[in-house]
VEXDO-261405 format. One line per 8 residues: number of its first residue (from 1); their letters; for each residue x, y, z of N, C-alpha, C, O, CB. Coordinates in Angstrom, 3 decimals. Glycine has a CB too. Example, Ala and Ser with C-alpha at 12.3 -4.5 7.8 and 13.67 -1.06 7.14 Angstrom:
<sites>
1) AS) 13.190:-5.690:7.800:12.300:-4.500:7.800:13.200:-3.300:7.800:14.236:-3.319:8.465:11.308:-4.473:9.046 ~ 12.850:-2.250:7.080:13.670:-1.060:7.140:12.900:0.030:7.870:13.409:1.138:8.039:14.084:-0.598:5.725 .
</sites>
This chain:
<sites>
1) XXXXXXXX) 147.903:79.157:182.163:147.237:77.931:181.813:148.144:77.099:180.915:149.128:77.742:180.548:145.897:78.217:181.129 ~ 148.079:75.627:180.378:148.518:75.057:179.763:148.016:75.262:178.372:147.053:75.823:177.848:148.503:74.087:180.279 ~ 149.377:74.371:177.868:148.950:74.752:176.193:148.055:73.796:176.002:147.958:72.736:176.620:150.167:74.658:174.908 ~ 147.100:74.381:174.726:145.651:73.933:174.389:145.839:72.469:173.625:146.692:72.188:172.783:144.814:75.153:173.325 ~ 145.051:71.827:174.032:145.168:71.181:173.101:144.443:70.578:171.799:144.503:69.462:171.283:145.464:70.659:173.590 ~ 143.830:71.588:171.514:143.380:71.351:169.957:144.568:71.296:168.824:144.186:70.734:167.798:142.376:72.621:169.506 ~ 145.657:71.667:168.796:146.340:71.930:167.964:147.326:69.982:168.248:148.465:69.929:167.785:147.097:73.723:168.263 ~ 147.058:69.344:168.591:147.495:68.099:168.967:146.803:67.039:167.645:145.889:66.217:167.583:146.927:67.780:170.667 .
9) XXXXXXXX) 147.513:67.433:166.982:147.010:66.502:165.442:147.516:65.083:165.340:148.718:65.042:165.602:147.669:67.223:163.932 ~ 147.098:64.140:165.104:147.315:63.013:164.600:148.286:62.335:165.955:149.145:61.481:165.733:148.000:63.196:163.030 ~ 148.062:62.742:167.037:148.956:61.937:168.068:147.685:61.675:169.042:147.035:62.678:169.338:150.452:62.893:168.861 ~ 147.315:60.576:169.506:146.146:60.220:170.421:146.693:59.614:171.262:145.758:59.581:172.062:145.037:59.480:169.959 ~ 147.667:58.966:171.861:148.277:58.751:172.932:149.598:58.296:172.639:149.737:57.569:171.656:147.589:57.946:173.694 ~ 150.984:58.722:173.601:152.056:58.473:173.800:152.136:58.055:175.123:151.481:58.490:176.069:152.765:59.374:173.448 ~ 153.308:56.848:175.129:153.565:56.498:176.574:155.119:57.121:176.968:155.539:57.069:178.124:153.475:54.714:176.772 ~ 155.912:57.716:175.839:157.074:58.386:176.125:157.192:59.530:177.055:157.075:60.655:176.569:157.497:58.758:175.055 .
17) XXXXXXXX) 157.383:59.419:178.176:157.385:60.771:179.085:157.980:62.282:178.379:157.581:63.428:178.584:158.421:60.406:180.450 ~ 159.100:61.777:177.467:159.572:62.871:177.268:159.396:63.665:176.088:159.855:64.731:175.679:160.595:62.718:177.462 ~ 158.276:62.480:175.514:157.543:62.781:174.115:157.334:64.864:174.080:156.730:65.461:174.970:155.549:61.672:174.193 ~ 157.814:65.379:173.192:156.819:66.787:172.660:156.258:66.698:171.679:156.584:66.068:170.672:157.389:68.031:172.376 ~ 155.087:67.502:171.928:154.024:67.698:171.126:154.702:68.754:170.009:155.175:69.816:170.413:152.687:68.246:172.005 ~ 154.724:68.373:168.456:155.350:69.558:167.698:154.084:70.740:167.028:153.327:70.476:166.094:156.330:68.788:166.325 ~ 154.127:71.997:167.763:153.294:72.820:167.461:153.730:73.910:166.292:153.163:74.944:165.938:152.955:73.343:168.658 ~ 154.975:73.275:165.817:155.528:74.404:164.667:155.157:73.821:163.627:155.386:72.622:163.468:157.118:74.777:164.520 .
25) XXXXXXXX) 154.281:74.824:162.397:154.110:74.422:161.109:154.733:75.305:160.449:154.117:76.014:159.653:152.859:74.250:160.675 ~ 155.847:75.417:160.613:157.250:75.901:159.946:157.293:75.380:158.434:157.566:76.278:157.637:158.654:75.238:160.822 ~ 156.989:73.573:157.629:156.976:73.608:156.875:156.178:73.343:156.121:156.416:72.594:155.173:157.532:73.426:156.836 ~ 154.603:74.078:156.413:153.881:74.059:155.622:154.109:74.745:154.076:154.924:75.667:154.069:153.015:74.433:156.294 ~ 153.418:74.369:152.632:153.657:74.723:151.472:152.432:75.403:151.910:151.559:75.096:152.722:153.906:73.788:150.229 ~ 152.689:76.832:150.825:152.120:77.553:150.679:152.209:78.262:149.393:153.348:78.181:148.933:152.229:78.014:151.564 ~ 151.521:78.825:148.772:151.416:78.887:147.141:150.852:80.622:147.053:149.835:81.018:147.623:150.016:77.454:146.348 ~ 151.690:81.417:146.282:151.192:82.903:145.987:149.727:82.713:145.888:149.465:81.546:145.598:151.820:83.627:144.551 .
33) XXXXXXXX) 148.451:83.633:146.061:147.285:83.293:145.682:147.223:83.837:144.329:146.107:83.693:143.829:146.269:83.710:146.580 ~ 148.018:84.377:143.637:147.623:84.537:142.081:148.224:83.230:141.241:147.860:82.878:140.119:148.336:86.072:141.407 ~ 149.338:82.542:142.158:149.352:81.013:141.013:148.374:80.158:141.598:148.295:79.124:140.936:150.980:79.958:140.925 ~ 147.551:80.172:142.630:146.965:78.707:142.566:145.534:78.806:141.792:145.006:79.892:141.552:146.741:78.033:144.202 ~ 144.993:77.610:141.446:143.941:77.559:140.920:142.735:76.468:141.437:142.521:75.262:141.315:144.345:77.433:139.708 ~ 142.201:77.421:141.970:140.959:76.974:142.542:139.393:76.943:141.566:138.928:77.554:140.604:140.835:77.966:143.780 ~ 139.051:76.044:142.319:137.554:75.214:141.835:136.346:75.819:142.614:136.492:75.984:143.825:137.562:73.396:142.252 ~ 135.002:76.212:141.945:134.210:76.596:142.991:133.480:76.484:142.105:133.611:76.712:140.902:134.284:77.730:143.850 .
41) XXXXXXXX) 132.040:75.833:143.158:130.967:74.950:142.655:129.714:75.467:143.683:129.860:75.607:144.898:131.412:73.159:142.781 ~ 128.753:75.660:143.117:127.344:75.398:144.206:126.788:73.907:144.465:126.182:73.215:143.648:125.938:76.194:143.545 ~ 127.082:73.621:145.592:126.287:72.493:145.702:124.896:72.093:146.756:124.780:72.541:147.897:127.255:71.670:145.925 ~ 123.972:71.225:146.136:122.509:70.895:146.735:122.285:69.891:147.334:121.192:69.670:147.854:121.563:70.817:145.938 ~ 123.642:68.793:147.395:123.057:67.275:147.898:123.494:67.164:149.292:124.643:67.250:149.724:123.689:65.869:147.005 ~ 122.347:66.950:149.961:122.354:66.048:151.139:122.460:67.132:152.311:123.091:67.095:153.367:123.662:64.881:151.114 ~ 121.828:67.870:151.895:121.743:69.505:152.461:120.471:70.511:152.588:120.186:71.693:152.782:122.593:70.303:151.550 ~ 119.843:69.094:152.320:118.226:69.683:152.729:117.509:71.092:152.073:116.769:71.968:152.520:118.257:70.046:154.398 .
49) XXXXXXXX) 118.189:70.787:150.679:117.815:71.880:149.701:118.740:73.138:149.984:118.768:73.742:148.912:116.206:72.286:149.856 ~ 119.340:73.671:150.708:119.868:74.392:150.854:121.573:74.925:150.180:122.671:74.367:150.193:119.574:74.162:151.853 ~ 121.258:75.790:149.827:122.784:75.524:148.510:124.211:76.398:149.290:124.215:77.470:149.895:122.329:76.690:146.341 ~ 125.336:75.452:148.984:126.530:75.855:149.712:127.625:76.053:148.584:127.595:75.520:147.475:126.966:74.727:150.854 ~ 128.402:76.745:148.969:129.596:77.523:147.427:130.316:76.469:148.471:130.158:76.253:149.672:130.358:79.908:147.047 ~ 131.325:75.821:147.291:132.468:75.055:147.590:133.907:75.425:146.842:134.107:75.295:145.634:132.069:73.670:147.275 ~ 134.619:75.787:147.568:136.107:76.015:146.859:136.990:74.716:147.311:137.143:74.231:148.432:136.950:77.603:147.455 ~ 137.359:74.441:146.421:138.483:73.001:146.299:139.844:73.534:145.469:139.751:74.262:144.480:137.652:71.448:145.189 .
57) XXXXXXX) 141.087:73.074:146.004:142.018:73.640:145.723:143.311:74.554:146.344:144.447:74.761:145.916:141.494:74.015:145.158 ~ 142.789:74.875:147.217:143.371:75.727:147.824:144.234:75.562:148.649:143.765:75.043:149.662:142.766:76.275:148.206 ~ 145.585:75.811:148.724:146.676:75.558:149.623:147.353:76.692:150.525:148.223:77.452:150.100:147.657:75.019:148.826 ~ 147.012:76.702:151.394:147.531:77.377:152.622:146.907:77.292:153.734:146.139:76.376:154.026:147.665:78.589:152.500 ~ 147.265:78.488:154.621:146.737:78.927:155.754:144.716:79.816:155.583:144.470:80.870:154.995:148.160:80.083:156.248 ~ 143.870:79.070:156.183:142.376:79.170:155.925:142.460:80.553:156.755:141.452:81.234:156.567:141.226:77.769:156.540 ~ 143.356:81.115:157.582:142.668:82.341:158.400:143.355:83.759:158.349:142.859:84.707:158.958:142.619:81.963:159.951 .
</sites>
């Protein structure tokens, strides 16, 4: 099959035939997890009462 294209960020159409799509995040920053410092909050608004933990801060890879 062809490559997927969810991973097609911030490009919504090219007319260059020979255009590539760049799928390497080779230079993403990424930070030890014992230096970064993260934020985490419960929050209630606009969520139909229902309460959600929020972490803000965080730099890297989510998976």
């Amino acid at each position: 099959m062809g490559k997927s294209k969810k991973n097609r960020v911030n490009v919504v159409y090219s007319t260059n035939p020979n255009f590539d799509f760049d799928d390497h995040y080779d230079n993403e920053l990424t930070i030890p997890f014992t230096d970064q410092k993260l934020y985490v909050s419960i929050d209630r608004k606009n969520r139909g009462g229902k309460s959600v933990t929020l972490v803000e801060g965080f730099i890297g890879n989510d998976g």
